[in-house]
C-alpha positions in Angstrom: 87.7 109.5 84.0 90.5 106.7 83.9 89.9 103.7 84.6 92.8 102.0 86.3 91.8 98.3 87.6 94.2 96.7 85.0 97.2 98.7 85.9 100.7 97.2 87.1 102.4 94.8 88.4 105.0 97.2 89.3 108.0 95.6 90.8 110.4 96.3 93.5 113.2 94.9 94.8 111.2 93.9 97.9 108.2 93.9 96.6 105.3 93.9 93.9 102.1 96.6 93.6 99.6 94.9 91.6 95.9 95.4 91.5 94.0 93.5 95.1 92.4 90.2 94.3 89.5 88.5 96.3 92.5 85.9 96.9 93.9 88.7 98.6 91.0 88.8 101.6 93.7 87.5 104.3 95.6 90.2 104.1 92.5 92.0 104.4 91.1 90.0 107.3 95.0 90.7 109.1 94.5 94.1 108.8 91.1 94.4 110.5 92.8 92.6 113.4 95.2 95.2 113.4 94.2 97.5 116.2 95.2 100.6 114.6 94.4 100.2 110.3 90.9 99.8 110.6 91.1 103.6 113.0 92.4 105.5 110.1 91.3 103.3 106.8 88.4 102.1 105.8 89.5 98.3 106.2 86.6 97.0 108.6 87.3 96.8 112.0 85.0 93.8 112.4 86.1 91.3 109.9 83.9 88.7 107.6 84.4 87.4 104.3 81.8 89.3 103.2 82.8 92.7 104.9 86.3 92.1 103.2 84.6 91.2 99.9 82.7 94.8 100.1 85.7 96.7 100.9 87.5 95.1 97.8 84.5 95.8 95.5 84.9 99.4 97.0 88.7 99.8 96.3 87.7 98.1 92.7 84.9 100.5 92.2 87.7 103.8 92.9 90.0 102.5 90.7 87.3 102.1 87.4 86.5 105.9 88.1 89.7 107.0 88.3 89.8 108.2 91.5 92.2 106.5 93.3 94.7 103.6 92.4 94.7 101.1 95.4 97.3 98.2 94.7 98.4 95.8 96.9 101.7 95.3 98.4 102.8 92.1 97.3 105.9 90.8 99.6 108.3 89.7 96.7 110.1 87.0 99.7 106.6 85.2 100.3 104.6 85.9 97.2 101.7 87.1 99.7 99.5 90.5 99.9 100.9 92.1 103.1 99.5 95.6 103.0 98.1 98.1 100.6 100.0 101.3 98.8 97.5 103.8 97.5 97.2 106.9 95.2 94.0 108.6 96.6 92.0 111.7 96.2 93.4 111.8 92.0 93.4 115.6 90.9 93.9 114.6 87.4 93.5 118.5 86.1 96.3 119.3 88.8 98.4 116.2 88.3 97.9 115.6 92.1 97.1 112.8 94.6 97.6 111.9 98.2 99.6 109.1 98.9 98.4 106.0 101.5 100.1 103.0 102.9 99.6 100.2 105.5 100.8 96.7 106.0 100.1 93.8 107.9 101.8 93.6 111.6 103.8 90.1 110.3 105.0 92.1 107.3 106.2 95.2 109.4 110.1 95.9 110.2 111.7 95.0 106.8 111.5 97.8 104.9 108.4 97.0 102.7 106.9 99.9 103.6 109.5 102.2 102.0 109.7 100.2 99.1 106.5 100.3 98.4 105.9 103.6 98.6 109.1 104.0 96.4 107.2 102.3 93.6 104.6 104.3 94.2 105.6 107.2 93.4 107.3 105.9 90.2 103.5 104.7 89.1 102.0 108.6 90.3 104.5 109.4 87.7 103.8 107.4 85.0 100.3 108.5 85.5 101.3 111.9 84.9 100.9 112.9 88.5 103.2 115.5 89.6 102.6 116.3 93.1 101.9 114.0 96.0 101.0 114.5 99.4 101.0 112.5 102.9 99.1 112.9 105.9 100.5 111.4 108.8 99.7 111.3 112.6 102.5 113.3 114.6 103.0 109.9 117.2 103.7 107.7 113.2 107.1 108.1 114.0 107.6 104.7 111.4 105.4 106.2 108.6 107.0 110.1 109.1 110.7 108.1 108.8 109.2 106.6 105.5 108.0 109.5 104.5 111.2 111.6 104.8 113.6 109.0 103.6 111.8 109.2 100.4 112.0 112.9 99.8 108.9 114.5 101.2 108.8 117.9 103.0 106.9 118.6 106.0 104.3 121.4 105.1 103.0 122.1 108.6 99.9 120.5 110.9 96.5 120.2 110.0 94.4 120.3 113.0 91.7 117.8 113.1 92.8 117.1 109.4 91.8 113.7 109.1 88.8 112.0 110.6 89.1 114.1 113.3 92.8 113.7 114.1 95.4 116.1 114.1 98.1 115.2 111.0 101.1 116.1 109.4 100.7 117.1 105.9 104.5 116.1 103.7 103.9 116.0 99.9 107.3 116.0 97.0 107.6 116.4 93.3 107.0 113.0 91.8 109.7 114.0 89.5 112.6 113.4 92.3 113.8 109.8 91.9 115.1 108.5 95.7 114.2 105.3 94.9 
């Protein structure tokens, strides 16, 4: 196992990944306001500062087994966590992880999105990650547009692939640099 709490800051040009912080709850309490990120992440729909303390502690406990690498997405302009970029589901054997991304409605419409999956795929790589993979809701026209500006390839649908939800699954060689 790798334990990667104490990874980062990576920056961007428009923004920073960096490890979440318990000063980070508003962004957390924005996004279980958010009709939509609490339906697909675990963020709690019904927000407290406890419920958003718990979620952190979950995210911290991933990261110290090496399971995941949640950062937050730090809005370079504002100096603010707007949203989180995430390496998920680590295959560290097959150099593998699935790729995850939301942000804050405020923060949405600038482009922060891309960049911050941009600089997450240069972290995947330093890791030693090779492949990533994204699975995204055919109606995400804004996420799929990420998605293929940066690189990935549509593999096909996955019925009922995620929490019951048809997706898209798009993955790309971490080793492309469309940054």
């Amino acid at each position: 196992m790798r334990d990667l709490r104490a990874i980062g800051p990576y920056p961007g040009e428009l923004v920073v990944l960096r490890p979440w912080l318990l000063a980070d709850l508003d962004a957390v309490r924005q996004a279980a306001e958010d009709p939509y990120i609490p339906q697909i992440t675990t963020v709690p729909a019904v927000f407290s500062a406890e419920a958003g303390a718990a979620w952190l502690h979950r995210q911290w406990d991933k990261a110290r087994a090496g399971r995941g690498c949640p950062l937050a997405v730090v809005d370079r302009a504002g100096g603010r966590a707007v949203g989180m970029a995430i390496l998920d589901q680590i295959d560290w054997a097959r150099g593998t992880a699935s790729v995850g991304y939301w942000l804050v409605p405020a923060a949405r419409g600038r482009g922060l999105v891309k960049a911050a999956v941009a600089v997450l795929l240069h972290v995947a790589g330093e890791l030693g990650l090779r492949q990533v993979w994204a699975q995204v809701e055919p109606g995400n026209t804004a996420s799929l547009a990420v998605c293929r500006a940066l690189g990935f390839t549509e593999e096909g649908l996955t019925p009922g692939g995620f929490q019951g939800r048809d997706v898209l699954r798009l993955s790309r060689s971490t080793g492309l640099d469309n940054r």
